[in-house]
GUSE-43738 format. One line per 4 residues: number of its first residue (from 1); for each residue y, z, x of N, C-alpha, C. Coordinates in pm, whole numbers, plus 50000, padded with zeros to 5 digits. Layout:
NUM) Y/Z/X/Y/Z/X/Y/Z/X ~ ...
This chain:
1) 46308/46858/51785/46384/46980/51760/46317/47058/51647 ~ 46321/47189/51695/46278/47286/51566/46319/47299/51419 ~ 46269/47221/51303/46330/47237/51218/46354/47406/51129 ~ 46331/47469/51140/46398/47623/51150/46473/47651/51212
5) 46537/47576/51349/46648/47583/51455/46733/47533/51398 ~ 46729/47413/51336/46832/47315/51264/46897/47357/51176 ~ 46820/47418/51050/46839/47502/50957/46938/47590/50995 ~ 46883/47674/51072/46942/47811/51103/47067/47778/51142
9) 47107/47611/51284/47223/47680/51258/47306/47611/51189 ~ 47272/47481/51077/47393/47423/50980/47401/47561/50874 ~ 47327/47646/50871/47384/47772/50776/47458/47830/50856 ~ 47461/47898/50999/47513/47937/51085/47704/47870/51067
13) 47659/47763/51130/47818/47641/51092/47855/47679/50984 ~ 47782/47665/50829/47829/47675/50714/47888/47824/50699 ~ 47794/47935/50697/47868/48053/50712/47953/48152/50785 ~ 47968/48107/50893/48050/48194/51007/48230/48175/50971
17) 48232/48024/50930/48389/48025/50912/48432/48078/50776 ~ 48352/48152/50700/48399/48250/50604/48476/48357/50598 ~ 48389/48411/50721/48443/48556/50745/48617/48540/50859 ~ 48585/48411/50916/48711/48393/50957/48856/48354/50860
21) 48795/48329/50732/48898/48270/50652/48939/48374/50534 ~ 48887/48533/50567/48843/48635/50462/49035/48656/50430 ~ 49006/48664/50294/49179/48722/50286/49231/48846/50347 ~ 49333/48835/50424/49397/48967/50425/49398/49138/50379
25) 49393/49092/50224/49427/49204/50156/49297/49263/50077 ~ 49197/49174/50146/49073/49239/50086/48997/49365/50096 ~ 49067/49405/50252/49017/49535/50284/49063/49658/50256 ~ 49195/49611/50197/49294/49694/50117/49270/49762/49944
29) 49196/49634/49863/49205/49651/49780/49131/49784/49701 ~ 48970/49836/49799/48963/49966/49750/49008/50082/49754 ~ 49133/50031/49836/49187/50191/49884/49301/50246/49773 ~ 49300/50162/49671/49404/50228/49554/49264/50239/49427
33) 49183/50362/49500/49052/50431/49416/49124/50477/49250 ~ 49008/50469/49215/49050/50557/49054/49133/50673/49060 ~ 49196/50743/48970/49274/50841/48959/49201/50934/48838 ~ 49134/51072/48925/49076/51118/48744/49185/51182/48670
37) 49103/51110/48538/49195/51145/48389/49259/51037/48395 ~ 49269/50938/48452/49347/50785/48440/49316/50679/48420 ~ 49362/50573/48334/49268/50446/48333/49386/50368/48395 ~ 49299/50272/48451/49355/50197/48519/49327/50005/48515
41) 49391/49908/48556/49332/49822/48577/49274/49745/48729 ~ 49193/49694/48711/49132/49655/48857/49265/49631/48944 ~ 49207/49654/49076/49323/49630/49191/49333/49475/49237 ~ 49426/49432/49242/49442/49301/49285/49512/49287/49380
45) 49503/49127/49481/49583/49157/49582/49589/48994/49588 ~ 49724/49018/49720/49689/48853/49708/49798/48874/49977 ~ 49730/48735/49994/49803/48739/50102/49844/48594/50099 ~ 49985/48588/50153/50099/48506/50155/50123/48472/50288
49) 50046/48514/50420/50101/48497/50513/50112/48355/50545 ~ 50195/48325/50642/50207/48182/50657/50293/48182/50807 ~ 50294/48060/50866/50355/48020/51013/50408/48161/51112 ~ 50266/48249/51089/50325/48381/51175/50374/48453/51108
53) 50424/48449/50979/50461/48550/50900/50403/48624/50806 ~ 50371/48734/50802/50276/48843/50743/50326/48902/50632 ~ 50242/48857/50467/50342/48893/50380/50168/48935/50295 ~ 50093/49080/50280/50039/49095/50203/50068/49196/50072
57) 49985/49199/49989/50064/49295/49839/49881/49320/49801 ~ 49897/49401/49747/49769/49476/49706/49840/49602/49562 ~ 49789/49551/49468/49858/49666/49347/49780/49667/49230 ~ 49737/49767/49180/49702/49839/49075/49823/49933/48989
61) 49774/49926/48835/49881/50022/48755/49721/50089/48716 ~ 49766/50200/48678/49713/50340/48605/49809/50389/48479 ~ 49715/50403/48381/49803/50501/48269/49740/50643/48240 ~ 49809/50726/48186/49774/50865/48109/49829/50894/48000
65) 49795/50851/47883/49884/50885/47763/50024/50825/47811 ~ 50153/50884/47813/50256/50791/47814/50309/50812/47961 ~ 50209/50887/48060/50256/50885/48169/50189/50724/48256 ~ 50241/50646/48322/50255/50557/48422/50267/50552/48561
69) 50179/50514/48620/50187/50475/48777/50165/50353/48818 ~ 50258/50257/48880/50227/50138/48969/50223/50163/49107 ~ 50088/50136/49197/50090/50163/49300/50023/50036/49365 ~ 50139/50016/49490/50128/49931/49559/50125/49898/49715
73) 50015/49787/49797/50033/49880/49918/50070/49715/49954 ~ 50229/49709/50062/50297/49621/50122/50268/49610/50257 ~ 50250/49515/50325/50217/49463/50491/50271/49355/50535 ~ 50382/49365/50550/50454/49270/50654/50580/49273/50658
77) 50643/49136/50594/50805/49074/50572/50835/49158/50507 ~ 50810/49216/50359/50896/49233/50250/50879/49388/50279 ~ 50844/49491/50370/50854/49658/50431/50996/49662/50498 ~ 51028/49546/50536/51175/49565/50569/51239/49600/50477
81) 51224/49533/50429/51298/49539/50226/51405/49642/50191 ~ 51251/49726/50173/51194/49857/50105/51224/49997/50214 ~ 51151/49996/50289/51192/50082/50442/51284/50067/50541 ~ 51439/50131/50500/51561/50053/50568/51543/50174/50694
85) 51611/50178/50797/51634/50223/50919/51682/50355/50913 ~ 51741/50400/50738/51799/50516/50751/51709/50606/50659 ~ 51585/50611/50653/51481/50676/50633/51405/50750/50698 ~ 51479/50846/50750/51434/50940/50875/51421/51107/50812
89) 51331/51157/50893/51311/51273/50809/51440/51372/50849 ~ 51442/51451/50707/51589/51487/50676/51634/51413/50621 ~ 51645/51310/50569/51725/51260/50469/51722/51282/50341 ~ 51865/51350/50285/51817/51409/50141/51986/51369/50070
93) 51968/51366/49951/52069/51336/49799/52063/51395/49726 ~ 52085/51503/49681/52027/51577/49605/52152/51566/49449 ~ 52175/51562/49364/52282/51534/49278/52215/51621/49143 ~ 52275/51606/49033/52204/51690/48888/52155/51603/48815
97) 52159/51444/48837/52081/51325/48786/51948/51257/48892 ~ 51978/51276/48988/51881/51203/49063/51897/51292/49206 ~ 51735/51306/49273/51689/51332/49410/51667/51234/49518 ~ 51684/51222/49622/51626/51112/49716/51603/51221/49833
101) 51507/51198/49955/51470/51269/50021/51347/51188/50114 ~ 51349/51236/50220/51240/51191/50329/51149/51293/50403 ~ 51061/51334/50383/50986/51447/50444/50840/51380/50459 ~ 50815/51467/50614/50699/51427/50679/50582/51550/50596
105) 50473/51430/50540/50337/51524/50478/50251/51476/50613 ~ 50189/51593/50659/50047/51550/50732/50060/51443/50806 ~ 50218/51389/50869/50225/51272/50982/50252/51152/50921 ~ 50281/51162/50819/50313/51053/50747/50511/51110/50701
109) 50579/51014/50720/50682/50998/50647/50707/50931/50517 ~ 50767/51006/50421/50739/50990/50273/50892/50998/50244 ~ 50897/50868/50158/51093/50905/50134/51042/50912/49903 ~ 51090/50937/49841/51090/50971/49757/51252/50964/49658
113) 51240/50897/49534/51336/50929/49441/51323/50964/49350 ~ 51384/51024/49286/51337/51129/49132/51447/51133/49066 ~ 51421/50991/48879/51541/51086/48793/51504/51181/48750 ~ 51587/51269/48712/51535/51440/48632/51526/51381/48540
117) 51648/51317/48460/51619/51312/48272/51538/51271/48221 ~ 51468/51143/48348/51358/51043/48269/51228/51084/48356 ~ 51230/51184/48383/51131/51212/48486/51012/51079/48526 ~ 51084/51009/48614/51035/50870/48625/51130/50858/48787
121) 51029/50800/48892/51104/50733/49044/50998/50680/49119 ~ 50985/50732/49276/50918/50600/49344/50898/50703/49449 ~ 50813/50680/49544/50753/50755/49647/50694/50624/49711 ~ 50752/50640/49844/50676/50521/49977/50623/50626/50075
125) 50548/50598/50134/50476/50666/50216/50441/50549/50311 ~ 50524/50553/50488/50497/50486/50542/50354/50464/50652 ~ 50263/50373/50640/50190/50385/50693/50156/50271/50819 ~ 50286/50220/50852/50325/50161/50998/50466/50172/50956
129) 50550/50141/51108/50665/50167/51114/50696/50030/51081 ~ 50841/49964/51038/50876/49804/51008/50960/49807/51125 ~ 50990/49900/51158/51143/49870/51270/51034/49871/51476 ~ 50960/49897/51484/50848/49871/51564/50854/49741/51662
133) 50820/49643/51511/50781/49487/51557/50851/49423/51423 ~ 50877/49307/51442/50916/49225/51311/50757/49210/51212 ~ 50744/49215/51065/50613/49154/51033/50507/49252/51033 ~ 50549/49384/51087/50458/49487/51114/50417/49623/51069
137) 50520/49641/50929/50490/49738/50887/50440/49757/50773 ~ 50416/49883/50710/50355/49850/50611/50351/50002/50527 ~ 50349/49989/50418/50416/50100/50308/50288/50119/50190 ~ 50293/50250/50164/50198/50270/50007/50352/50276/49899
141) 50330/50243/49793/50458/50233/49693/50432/50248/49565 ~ 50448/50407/49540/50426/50454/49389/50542/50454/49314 ~ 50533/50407/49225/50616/50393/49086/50543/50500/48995 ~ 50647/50587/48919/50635/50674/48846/50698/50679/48701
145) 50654/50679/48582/50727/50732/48463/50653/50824/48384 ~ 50722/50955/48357/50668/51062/48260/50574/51198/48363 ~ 50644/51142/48484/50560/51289/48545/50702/51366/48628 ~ 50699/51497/48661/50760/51531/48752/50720/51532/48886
149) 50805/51507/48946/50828/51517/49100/50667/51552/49151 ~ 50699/51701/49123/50544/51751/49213/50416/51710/49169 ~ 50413/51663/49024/50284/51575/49011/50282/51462/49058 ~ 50404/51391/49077/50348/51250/49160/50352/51269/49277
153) 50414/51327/49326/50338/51361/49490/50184/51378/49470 ~ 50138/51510/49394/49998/51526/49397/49932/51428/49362 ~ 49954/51339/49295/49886/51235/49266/49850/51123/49384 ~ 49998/51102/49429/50022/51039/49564/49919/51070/49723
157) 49919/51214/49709/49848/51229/49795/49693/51232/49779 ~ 49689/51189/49621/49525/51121/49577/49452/51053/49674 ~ 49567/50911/49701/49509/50833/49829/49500/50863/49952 ~ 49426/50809/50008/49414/50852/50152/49471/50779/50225
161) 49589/50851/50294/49689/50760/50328/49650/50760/50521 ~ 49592/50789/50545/49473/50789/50683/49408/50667/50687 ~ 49327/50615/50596/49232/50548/50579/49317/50398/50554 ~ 49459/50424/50465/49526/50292/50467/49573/50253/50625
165) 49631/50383/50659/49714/50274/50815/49566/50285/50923 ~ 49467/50295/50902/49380/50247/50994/49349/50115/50926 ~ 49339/50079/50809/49285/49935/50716/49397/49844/50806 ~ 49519/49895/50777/49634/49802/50831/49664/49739/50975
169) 49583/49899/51027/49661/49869/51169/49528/49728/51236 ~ 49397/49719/51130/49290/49632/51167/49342/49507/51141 ~ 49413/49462/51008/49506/49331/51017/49527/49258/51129 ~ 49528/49138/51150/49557/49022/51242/49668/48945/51165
């Protein structure tokens, strides 16, 4: 036998079941890019799935002086959670302490909460549906303190929220 054949394929054996064992949330993790004018810390992720059940988390925080963002992107079990059934566009709360609201940007459905006083809330932007399939959906999830409303949207729509539900919809 060819010893260059041999070689080739106990590296072959040795390396092929890598890419089968690649984490989940790895393909995720560049998609929460820098924010300019923001520092941030590296993105981390981790996947939990187990006996058929699909539980990944991928999250980075960003600061600006005393403004704050935690942004996080969810894929599986815990989008139920978070994305209940009555998150349909048109849905709005509007009060003199707090906003809630659901509006479609660019094909994406985005539900959003906003206190006024602390100008501080949360913006999901769904990028699979959870009510679909069990295990199957999957959410971007900004946390906000010290900005208003329309800057964390703009900020929000920093990411490319295109580029996440194609990452997702590649998941196994």
């Amino acid at each position: 036998m060819n010893k260059g054949f041999l070689l080739l394929a106990i590296l072959a054996f040795i390396i092929a079941p890598l890419g089968l064992y690649a984490a989940g949330h790895d393909s995720l993790v560049p998609l929460l890019v820098d924010l300019p004018g923001w520092s941030a810390e590296k993105a981390e992720g981790m996947d939990m799935s187990s006996g058929g059940m699909r539980a990944i988390t991928v999250a980075r925080s960003y600061e600006n002086g005393e403004q704050r963002i935690g942004a996080t992107i969810l894929v599986g079990t815990q989008v139920g959670s978070v994305w209940t059934p009555g998150y349909t566009e048109g849905f709005k709360v509007d009060t003199s302490e707090a906003l809630m609201e659901v509006k479609n940007f660019d094909g994406f459905l985005v539900f959003y909460s906003y206190e006024k006083e602390s100008s501080s809330g949360g913006i999901m932007v769904q990028l699979q549906d959870p009510q679909k399939k069990a295990d199957s959906g999957a959410v971007l999830v900004l946390e906000f303190e010290g900005l208003k409303l329309e800057d964390a949207l703009k900020v929000a729509r920093t990411f490319n929220w295109s580029k996440m539900k194609a990452e997702v919809a590649k998941l196994k």
